[in-house]
PyMOL commands that place a pseudoatom at each C-alpha (Angstrom):
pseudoatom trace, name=CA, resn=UNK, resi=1, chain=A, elem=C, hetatm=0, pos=[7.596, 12.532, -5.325]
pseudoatom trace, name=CA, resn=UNK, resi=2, chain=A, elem=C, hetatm=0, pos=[8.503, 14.328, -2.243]
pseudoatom trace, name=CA, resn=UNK, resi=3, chain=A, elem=C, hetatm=0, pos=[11.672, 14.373, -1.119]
pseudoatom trace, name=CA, resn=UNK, resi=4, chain=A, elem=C, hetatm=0, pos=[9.787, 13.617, 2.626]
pseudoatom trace, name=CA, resn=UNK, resi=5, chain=A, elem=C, hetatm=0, pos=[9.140, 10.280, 1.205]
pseudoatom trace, name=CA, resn=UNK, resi=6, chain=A, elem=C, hetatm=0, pos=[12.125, 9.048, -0.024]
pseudoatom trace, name=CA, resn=UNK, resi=7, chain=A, elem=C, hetatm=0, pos=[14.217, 10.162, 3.158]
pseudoatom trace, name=CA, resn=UNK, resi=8, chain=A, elem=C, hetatm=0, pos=[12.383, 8.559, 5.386]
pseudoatom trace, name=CA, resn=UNK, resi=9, chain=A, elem=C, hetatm=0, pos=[12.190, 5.177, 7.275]
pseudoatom trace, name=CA, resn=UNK, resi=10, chain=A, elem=C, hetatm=0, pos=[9.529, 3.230, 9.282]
pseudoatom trace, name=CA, resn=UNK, resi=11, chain=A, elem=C, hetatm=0, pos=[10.899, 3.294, 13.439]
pseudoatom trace, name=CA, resn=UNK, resi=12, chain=A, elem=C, hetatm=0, pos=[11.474, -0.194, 12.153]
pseudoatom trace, name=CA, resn=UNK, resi=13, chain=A, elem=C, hetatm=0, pos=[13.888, 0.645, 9.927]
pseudoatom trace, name=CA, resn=UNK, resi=14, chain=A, elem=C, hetatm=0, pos=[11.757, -0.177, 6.687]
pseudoatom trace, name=CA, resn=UNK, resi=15, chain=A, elem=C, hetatm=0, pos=[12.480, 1.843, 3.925]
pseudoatom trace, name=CA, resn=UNK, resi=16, chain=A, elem=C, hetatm=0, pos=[9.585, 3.602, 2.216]
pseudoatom trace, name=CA, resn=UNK, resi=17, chain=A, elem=C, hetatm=0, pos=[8.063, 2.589, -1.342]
pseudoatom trace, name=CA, resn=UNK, resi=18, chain=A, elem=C, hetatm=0, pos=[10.371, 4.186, -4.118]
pseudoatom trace, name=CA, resn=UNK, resi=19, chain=A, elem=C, hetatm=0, pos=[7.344, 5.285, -5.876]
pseudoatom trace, name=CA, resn=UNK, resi=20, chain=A, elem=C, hetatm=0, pos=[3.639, 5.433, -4.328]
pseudoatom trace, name=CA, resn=UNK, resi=21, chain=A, elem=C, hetatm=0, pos=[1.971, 5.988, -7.618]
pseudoatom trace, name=CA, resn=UNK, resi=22, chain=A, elem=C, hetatm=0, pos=[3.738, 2.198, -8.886]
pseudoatom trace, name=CA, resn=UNK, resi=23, chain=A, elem=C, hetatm=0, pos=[3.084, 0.227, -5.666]
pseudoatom trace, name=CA, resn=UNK, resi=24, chain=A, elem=C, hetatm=0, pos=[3.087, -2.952, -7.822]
pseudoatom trace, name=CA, resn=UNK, resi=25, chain=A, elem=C, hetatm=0, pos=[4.554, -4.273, -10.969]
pseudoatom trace, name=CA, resn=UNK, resi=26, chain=A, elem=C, hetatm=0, pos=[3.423, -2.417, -14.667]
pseudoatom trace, name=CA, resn=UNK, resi=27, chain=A, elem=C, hetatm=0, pos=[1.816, -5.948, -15.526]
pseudoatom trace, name=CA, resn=UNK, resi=28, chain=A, elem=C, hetatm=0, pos=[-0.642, -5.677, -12.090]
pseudoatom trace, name=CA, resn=UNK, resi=29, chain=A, elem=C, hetatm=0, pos=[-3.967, -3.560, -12.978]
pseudoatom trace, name=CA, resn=UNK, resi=30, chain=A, elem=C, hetatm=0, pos=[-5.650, -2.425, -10.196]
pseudoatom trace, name=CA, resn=UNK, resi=31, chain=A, elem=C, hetatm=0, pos=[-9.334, -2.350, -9.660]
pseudoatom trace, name=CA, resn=UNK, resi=32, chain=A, elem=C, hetatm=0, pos=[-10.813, 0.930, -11.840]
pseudoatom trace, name=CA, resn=UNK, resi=33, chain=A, elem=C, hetatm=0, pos=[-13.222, 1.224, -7.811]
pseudoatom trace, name=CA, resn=UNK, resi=34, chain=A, elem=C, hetatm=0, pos=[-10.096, 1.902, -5.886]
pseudoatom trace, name=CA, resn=UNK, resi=35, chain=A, elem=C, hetatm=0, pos=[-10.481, 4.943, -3.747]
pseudoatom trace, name=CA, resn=UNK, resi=36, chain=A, elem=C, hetatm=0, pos=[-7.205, 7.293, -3.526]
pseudoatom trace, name=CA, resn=UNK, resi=37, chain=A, elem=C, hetatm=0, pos=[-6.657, 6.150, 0.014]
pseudoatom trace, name=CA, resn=UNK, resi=38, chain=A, elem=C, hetatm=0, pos=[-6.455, 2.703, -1.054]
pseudoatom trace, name=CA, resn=UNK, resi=39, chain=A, elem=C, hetatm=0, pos=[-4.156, 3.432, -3.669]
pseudoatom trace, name=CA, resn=UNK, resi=40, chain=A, elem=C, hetatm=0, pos=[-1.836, 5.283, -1.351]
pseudoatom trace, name=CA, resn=UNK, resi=41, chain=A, elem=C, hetatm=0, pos=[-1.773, 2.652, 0.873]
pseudoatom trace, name=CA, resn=UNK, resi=42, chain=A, elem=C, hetatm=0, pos=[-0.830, 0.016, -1.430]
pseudoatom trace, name=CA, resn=UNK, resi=43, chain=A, elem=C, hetatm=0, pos=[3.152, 0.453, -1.480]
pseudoatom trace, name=CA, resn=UNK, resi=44, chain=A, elem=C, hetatm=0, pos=[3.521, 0.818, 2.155]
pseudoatom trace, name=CA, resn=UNK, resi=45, chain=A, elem=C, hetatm=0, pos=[1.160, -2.076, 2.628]
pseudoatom trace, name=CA, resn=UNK, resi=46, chain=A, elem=C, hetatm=0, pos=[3.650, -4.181, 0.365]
pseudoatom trace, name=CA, resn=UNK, resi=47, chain=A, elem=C, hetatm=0, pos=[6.399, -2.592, 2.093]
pseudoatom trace, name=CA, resn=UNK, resi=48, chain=A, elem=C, hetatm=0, pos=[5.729, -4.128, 5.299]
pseudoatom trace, name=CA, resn=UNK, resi=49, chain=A, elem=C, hetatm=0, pos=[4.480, -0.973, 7.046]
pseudoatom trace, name=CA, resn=UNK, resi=50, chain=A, elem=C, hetatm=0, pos=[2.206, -1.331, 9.778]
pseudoatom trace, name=CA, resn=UNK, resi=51, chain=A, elem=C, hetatm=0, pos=[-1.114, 0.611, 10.331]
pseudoatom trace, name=CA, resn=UNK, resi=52, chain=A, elem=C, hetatm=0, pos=[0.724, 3.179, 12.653]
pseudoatom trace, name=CA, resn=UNK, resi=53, chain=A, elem=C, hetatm=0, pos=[3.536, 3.945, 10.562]
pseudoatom trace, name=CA, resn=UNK, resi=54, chain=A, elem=C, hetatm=0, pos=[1.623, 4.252, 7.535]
pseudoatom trace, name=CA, resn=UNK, resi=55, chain=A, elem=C, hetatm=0, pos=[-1.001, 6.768, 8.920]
pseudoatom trace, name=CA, resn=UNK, resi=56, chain=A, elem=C, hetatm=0, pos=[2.000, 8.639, 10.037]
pseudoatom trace, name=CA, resn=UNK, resi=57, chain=A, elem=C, hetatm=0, pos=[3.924, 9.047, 6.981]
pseudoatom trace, name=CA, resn=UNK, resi=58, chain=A, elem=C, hetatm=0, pos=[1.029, 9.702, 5.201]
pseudoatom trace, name=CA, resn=UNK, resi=59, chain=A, elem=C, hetatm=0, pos=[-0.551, 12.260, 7.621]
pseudoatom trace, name=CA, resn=UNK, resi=60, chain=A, elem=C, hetatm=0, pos=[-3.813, 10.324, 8.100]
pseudoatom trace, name=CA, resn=UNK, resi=61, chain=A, elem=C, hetatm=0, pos=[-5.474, 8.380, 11.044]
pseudoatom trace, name=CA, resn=UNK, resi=62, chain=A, elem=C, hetatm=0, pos=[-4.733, 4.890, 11.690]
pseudoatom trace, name=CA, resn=UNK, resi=63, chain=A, elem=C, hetatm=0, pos=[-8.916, 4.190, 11.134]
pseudoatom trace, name=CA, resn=UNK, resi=64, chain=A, elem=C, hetatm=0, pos=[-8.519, 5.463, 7.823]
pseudoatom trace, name=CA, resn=UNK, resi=65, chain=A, elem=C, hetatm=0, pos=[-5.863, 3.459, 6.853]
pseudoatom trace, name=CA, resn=UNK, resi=66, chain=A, elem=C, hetatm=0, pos=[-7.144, 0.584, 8.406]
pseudoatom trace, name=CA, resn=UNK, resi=67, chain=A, elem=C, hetatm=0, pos=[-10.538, 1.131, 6.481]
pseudoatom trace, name=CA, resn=UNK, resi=68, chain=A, elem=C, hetatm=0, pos=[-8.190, 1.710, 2.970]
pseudoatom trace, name=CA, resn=UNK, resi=69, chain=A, elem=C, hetatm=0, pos=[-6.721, -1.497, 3.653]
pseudoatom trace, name=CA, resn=UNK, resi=70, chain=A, elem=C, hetatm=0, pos=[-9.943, -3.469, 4.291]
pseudoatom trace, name=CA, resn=UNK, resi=71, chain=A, elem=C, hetatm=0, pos=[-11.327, -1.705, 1.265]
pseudoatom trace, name=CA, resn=UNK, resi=72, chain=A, elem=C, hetatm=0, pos=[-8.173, -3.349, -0.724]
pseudoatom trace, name=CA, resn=UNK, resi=73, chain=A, elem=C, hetatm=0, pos=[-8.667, -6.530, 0.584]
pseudoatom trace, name=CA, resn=UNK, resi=74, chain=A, elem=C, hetatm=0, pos=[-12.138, -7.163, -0.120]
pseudoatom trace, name=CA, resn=UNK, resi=75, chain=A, elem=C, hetatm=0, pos=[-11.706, -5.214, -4.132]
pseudoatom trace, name=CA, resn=UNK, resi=76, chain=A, elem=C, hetatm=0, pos=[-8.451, -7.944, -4.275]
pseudoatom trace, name=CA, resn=UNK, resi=77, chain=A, elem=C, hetatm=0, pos=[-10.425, -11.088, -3.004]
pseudoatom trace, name=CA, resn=UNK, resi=78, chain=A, elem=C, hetatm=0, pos=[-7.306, -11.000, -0.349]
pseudoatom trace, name=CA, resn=UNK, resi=79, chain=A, elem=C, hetatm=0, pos=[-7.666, -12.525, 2.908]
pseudoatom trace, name=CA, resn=UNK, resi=80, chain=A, elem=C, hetatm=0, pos=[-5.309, -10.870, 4.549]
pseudoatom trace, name=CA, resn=UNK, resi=81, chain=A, elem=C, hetatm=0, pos=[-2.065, -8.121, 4.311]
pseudoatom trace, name=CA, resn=UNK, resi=82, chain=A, elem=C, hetatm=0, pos=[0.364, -10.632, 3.553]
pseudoatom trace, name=CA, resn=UNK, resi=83, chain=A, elem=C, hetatm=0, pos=[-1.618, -12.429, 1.044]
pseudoatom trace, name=CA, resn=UNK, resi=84, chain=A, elem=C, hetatm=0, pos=[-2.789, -9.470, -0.575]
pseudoatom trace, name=CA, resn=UNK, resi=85, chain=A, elem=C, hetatm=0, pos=[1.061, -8.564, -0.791]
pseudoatom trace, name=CA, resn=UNK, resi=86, chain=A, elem=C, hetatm=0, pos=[2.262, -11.000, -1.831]
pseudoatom trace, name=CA, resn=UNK, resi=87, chain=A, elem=C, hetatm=0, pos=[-0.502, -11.182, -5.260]
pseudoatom trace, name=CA, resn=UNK, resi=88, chain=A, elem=C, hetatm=0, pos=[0.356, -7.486, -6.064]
pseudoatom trace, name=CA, resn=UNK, resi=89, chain=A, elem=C, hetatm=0, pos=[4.229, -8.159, -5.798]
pseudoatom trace, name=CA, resn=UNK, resi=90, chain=A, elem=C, hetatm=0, pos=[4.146, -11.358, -7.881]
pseudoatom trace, name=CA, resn=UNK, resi=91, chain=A, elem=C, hetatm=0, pos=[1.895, -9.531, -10.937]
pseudoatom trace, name=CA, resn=UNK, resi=92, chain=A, elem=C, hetatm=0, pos=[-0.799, -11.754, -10.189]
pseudoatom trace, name=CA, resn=UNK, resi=93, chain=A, elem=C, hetatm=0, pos=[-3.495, -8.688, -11.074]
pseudoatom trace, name=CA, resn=UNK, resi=94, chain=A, elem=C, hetatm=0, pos=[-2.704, -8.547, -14.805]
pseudoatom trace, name=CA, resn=UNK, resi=95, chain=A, elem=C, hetatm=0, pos=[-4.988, -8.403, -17.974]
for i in range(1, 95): cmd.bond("trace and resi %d" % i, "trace and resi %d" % (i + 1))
show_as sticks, trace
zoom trace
């Protein structure tokens, strides 16, 4: 992990994911379809990042991370952030 990453903060004062290759717990299996934006989106997305910050720390476009996101919601069955959150941070994607 890049040091980048672990220094730095939303302008909201949100800390960054600890780890963007574990965005959820070891119990949670992700979808085998998820794209690598997707994934990389996942921790800030549980972090409470918005679009904007996230394209930012990542180095990508806002679109794109809005179309990652919408790409995890609809592989999740999520209807929105917050719900789709919320499953990945309580384990709910297990075996």
């Amino acid at each position: 992990m890049s040091a980048m990453l672990e220094s730095s903060v939303s302008p909201r004062g949100i800390p960054p994911p600890q780890n963007q290759h574990a965005p959820v717990p070891a119990t949670c299996h992700l979808p085998p379809d998820l794209t690598l934006g997707e994934e990389r989106v996942l921790p800030y997305l549980c972090a409470g990042w918005s679009d904007v910050e996230i394209s930012l720390e990542l180095e990508v476009s806002a679109k794109h991370v809005r179309a990652s996101i919408q790409g995890c919601l609809h592989k999740f069955g999520a209807t929105s952030r917050a719900h789709l959150a919320a499953r990945l941070l309580r384990g709910e994607f297990g075996p």
